[in-house]
C-alpha positions as CSV (number, residue, x, y, z in Angstrom):
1,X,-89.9,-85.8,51.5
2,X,-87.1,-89.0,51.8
3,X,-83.6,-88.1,51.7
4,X,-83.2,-89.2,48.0
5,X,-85.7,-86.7,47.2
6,X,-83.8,-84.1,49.3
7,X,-80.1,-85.2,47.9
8,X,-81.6,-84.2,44.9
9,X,-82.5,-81.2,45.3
10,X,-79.3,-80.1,47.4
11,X,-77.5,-81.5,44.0
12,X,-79.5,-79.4,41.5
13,X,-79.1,-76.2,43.7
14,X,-75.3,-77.0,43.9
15,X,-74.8,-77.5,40.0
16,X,-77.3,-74.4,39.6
17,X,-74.8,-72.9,41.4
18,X,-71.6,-74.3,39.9
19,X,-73.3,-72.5,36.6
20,X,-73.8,-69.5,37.9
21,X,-70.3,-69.5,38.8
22,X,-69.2,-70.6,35.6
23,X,-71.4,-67.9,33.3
24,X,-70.2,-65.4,36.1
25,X,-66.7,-66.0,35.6
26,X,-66.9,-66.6,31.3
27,X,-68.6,-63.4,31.2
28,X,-65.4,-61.6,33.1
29,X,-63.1,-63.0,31.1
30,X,-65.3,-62.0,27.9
31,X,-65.7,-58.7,29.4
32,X,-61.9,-58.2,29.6
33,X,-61.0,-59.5,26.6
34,X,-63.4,-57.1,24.6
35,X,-62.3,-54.2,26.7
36,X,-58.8,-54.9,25.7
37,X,-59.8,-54.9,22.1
38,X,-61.9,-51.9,22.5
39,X,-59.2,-50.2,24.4
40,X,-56.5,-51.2,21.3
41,X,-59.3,-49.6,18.8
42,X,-59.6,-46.4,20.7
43,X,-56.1,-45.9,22.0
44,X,-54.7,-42.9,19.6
45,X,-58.2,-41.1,20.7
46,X,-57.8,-41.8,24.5
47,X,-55.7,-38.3,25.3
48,X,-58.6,-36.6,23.3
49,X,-61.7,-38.0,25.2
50,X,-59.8,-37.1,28.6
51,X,-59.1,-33.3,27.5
52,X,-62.4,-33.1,26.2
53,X,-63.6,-34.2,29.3
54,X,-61.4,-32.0,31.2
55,X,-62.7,-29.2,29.3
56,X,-66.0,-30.3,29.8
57,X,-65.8,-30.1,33.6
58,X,-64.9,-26.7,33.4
59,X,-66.6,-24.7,31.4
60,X,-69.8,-26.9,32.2
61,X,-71.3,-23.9,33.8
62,X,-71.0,-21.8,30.7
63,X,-73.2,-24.8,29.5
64,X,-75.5,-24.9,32.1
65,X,-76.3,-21.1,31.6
66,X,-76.7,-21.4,27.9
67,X,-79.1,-24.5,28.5
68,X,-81.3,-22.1,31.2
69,X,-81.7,-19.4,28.3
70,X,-82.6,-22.1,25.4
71,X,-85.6,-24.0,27.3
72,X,-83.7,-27.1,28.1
73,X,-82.6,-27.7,24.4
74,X,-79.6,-29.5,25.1
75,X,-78.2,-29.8,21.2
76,X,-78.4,-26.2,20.4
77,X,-77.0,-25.5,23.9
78,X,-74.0,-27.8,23.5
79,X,-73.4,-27.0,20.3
80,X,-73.0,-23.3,21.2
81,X,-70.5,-23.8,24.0
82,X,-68.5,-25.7,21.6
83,X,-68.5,-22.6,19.4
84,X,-68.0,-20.1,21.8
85,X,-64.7,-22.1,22.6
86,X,-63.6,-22.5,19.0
87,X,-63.8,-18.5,18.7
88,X,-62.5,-17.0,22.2
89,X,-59.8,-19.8,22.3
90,X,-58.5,-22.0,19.9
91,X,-58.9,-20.2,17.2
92,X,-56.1,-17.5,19.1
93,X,-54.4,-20.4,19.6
94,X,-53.8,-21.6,16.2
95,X,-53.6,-18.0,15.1
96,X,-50.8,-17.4,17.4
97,X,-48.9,-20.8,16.4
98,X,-48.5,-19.8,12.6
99,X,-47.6,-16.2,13.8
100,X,-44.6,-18.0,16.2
101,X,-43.6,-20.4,13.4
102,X,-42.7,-17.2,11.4
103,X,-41.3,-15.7,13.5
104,X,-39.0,-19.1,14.7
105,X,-38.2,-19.1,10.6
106,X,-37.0,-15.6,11.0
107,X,-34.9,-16.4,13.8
108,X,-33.1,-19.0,12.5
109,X,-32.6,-16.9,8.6
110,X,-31.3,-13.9,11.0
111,X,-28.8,-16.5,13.6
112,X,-27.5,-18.5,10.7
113,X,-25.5,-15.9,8.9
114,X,-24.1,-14.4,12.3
115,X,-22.9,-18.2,13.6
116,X,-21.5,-18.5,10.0
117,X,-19.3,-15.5,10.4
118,X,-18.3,-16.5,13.7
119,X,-17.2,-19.7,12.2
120,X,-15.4,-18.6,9.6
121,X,-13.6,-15.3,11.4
122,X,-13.0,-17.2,14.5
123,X,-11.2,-14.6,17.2
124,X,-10.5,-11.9,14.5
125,X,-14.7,-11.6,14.0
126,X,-17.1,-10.6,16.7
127,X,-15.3,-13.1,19.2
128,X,-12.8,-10.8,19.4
129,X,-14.7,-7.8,20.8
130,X,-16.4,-10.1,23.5
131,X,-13.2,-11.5,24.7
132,X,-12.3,-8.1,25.7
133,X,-15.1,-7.8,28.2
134,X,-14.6,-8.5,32.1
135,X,-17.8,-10.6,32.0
136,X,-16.3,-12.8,29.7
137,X,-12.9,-13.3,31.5
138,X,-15.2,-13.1,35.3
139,X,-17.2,-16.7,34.0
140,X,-13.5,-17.6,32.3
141,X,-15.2,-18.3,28.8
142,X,-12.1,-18.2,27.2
143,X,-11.5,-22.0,28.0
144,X,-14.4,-22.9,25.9
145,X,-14.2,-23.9,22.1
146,X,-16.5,-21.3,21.0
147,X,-15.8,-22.1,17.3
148,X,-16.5,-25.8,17.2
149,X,-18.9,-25.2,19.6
150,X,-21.0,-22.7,17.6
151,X,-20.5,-24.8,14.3
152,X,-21.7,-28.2,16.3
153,X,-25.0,-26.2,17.1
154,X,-25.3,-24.3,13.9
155,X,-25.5,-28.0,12.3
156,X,-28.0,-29.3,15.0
157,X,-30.2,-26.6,14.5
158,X,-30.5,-26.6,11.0
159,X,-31.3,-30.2,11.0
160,X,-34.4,-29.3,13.8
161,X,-35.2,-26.3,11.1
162,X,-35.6,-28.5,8.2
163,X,-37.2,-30.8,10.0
164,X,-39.6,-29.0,11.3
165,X,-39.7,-27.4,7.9
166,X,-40.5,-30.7,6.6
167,X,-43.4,-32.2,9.1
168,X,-45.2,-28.4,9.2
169,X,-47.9,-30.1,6.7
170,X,-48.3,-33.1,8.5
171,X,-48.2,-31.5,12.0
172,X,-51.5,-29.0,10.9
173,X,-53.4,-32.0,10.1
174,X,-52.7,-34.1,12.6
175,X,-53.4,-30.7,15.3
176,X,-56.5,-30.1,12.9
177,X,-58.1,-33.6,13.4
178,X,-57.0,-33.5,17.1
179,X,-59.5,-30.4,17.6
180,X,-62.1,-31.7,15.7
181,X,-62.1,-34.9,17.6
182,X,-61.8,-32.9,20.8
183,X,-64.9,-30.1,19.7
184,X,-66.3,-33.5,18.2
185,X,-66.5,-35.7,21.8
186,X,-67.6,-32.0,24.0
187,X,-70.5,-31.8,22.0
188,X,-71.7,-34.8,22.9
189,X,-70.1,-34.8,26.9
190,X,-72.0,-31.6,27.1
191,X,-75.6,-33.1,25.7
192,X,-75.0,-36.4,27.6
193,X,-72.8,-36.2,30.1
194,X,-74.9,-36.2,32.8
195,X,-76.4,-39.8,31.7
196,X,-72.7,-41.1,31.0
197,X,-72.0,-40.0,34.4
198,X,-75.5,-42.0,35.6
199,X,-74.9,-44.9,34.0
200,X,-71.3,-45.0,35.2
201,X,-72.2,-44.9,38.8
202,X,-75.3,-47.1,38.3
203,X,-72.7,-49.8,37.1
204,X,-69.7,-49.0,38.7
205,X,-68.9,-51.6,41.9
206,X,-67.4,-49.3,44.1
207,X,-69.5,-47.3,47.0
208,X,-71.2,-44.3,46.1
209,X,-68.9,-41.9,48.8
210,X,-65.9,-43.7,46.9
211,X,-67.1,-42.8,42.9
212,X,-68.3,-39.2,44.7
213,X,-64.9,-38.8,46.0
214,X,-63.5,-39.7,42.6
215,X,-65.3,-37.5,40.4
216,X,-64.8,-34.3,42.9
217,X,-61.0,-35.2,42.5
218,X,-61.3,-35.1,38.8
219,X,-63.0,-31.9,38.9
220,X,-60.2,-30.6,41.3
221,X,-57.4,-31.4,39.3
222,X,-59.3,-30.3,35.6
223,X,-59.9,-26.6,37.4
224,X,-56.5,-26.7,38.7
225,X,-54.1,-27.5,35.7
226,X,-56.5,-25.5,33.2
227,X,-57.9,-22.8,35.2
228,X,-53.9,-22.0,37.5
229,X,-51.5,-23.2,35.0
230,X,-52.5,-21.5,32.4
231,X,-53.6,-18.2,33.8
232,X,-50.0,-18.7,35.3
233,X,-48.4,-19.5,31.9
234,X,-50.0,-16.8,29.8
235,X,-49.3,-14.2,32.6
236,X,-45.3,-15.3,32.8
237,X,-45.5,-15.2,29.1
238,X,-46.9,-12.1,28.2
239,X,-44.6,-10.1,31.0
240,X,-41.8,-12.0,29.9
241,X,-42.8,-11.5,26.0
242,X,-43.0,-7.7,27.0
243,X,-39.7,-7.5,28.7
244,X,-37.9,-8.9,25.6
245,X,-40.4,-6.4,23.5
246,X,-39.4,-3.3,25.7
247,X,-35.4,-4.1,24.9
248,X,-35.4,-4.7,21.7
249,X,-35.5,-8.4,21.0
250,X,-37.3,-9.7,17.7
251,X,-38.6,-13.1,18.6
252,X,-40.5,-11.5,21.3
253,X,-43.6,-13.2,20.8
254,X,-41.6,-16.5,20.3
255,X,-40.1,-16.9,23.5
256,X,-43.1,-15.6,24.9
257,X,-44.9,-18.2,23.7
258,X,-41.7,-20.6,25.3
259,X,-41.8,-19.1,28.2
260,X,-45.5,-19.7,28.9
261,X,-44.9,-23.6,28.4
262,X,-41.9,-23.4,30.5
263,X,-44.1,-22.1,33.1
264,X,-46.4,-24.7,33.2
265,X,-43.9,-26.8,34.4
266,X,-43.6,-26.4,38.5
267,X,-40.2,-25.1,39.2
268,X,-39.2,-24.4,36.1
269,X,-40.8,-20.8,34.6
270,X,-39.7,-18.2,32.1
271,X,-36.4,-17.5,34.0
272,X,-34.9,-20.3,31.8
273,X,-35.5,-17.9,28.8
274,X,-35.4,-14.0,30.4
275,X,-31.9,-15.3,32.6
276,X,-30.0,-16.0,29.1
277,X,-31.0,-12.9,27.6
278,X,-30.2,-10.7,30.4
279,X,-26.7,-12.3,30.0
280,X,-26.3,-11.9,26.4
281,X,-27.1,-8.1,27.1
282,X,-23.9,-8.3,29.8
283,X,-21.7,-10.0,27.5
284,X,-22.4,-7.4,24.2
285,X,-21.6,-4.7,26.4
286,X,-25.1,-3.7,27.3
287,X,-25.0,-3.6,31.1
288,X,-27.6,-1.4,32.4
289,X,-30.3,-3.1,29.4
290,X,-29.0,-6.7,31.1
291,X,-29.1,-5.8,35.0
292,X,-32.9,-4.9,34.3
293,X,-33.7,-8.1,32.9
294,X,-32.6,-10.0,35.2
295,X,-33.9,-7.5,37.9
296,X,-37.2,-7.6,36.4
297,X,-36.9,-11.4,36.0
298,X,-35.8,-12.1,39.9
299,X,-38.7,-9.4,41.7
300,X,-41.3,-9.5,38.9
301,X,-41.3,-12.8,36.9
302,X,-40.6,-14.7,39.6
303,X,-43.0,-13.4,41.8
304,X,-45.9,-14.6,39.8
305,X,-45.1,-18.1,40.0
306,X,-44.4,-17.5,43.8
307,X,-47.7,-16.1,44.6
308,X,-50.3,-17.6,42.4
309,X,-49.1,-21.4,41.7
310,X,-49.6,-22.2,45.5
311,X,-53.2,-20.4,45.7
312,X,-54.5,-21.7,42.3
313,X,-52.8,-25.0,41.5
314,X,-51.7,-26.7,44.9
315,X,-54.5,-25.6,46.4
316,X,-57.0,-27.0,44.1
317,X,-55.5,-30.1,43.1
318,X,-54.5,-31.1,46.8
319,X,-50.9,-32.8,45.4
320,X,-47.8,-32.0,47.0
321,X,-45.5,-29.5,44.5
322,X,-42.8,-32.1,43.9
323,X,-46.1,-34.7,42.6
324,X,-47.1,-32.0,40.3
325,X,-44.1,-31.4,39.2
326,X,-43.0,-34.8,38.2
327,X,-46.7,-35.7,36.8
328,X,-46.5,-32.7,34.6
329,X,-42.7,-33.7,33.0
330,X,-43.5,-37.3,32.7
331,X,-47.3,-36.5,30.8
332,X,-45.7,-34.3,29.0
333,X,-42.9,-36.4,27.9
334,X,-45.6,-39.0,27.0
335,X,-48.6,-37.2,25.8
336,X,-46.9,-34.2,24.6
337,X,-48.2,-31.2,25.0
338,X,-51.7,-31.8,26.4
339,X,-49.6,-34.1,29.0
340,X,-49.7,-31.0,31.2
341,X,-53.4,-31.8,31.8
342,X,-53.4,-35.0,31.2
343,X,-50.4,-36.3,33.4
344,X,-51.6,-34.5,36.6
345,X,-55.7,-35.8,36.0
346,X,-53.9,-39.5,36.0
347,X,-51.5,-38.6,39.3
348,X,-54.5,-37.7,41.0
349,X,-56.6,-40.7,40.2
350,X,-53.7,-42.6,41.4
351,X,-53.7,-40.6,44.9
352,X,-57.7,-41.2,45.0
353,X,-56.8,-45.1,44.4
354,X,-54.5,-45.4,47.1
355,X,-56.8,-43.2,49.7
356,X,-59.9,-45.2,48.8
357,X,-57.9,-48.8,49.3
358,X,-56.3,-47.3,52.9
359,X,-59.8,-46.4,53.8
360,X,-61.1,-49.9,52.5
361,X,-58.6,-51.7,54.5
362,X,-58.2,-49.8,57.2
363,X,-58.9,-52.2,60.0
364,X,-56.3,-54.4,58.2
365,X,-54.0,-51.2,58.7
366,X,-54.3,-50.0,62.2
367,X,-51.4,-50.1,64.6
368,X,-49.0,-50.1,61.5
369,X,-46.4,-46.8,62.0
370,X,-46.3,-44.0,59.2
């Protein structure tokens, strides 16, 4: 063969691969650009397909065992693990939602007129009786403006009211077509989750110990914030609720239902809510009924947190308490609500990230100090 012939050929295999280059790098670009549109068509449904496949992971065994009994029929199997949750969960859920909002509504119509006369009387209304108590001149409350004070939040809070008044409609429909789209997204997770996940790995870049180690994570982090938080949350609740049931206070079930938020929150629990009440006992007079409280709240309340957050949700998810603490504010303060799941699931993504690039680069990072 001369050398022309061979200059030839070295020039075809070198434009060959200057095309191969160039489709490899067109298609990227394509690929991101479509992504980006796909992500901007799907973005109010994103928090929805992550709980639904949060929930998913969890209660896949409840799948599994339904699929054992039904021959394999994956359908019928999937579509009665979606209904089993409907009934023993969210439909309690919902249930218990309208039965707060009442009860929030009865609040406020029972508050109002009581802040109105203590408006209007000033220090010859009910003021007046409370100034005479040692509790009240021990925290020296009589420097505060209890009159403009009382009026500033009377006026916030009806605002909040009729607001919420207002957006009730809207906010049922919008919760209503968040389940459905939730229900709507397990169903099919459950049926074909296992070839998502296949496919996902199949074209996924990364090693297979690296997606392995990503998926476990996720699985962590979906049984820890479901499974602890909220076993810890409807426990502080439902003591707390009680406590506020036992002496005598009507929104019971409402600041139950506060209180079990608050105590998904690291840190925070249903102290914010049982602390206040124990001191408004102290203040009417009431001492023995406000020691209790806030007995019951310090040795028993408390406690809860103390024992079980460590052994069901920092155990599990493997994030130090101050991570979880700061993932949970920020998703919620994002995502709302469902950030509690959703802002811990992206922390710990984040953490697997970071352990899989130090493991990556490793040799790049020995002899550096920690």
């Amino acid at each position: 063969m001369t050398d022309r012939q061979n200059g030839g050929i070295s020039n075809q295999n070198k434009e060959s691969g200057q095309d191969w280059n160039l489709n490899r790098r067109a298609l990227i670009i394509f690929l991101v650009l479509v992504s980006g549109l796909f992500i901007g068509v799907i973005r109010s449904f994103l928090v929805s397909i992550l709980l639904a496949s949060t929930f998913v992971t969890l209660f896949y065994p409840i799948f599994k065992r339904f699929l054992g009994l039904m021959q394999t029929k994956r359908s019928a199997a999937s579509l009665l693990t979606c209904f089993l949750l409907i009934v023993c969960l969210f439909l309690p859920v919902f249930f218990l939602a309208l039965q707060v909002t009442d009860q929030a509504l009865d609040l406020y119509g029972n508050v109002r007129p009581w802040i109105n006369e203590l408006v209007q009387k000033g220090d010859s209304g009910i003021l007046e009786g409370i100034k005479e108590l040692k509790v009240y001149r021990w925290f020296r409350l009589d420097s505060v403006d209890w009159q403009k004070t009382l009026q500033q939040t009377a006026g916030k809070t009806g605002a909040v009211v009729a607001s919420v008044i207002n957006k009730t409609s809207k906010g049922i429909f919008e919760m209503m077509t968040s389940f459905f789209v939730v229900f709507f997204t397990m169903f099919y997770l459950f049926r074909d989750g296992e070839r998502v996940v296949r496919r996902i790995k199949y074209l996924s870049p990364l090693k297979d110990e690296y997606e392995k180690l990503i998926f476990r994570r996720f699985v962590e982090i979906s049984r820890a914030t479901v499974r602890g938080t909220v076993v810890i949350g409807l426990i502080q609740g439902i003591v707390g609720a009680l406590i506020l049931l036992l002496f005598g206070f009507r929104s019971w079930l409402l600041f139950g239902v506060i209180m079990a938020v608050l105590s998904i929150i690291p840190m925070v629990g249903a102290w914010l809510v049982l602390i206040p009440a124990g001191a408004i006992r102290l203040l009417t007079g009431e001492i023995w009924q406000g020691v209790v409280i806030i007995f019951l709240t310090t040795v028993v309340v408390s406690s809860v947190d103390n024992l079980l957050r460590p052994r069901l949700v920092g155990r599990d998810a493997g994030m130090h308490d101050l991570l979880i603490f700061f993932s949970t504010l920020g998703g919620i303060s994002v995502f709302g609500i469902a950030g509690f799941i959703v802002g811990p699931v992206i922390a710990v993504l984040f953490l697997t990230a970071v352990d899989i690039w130090g493991e990556e680069f490793a040799s790049h990072l020995e002899g550096r100090q920690i």
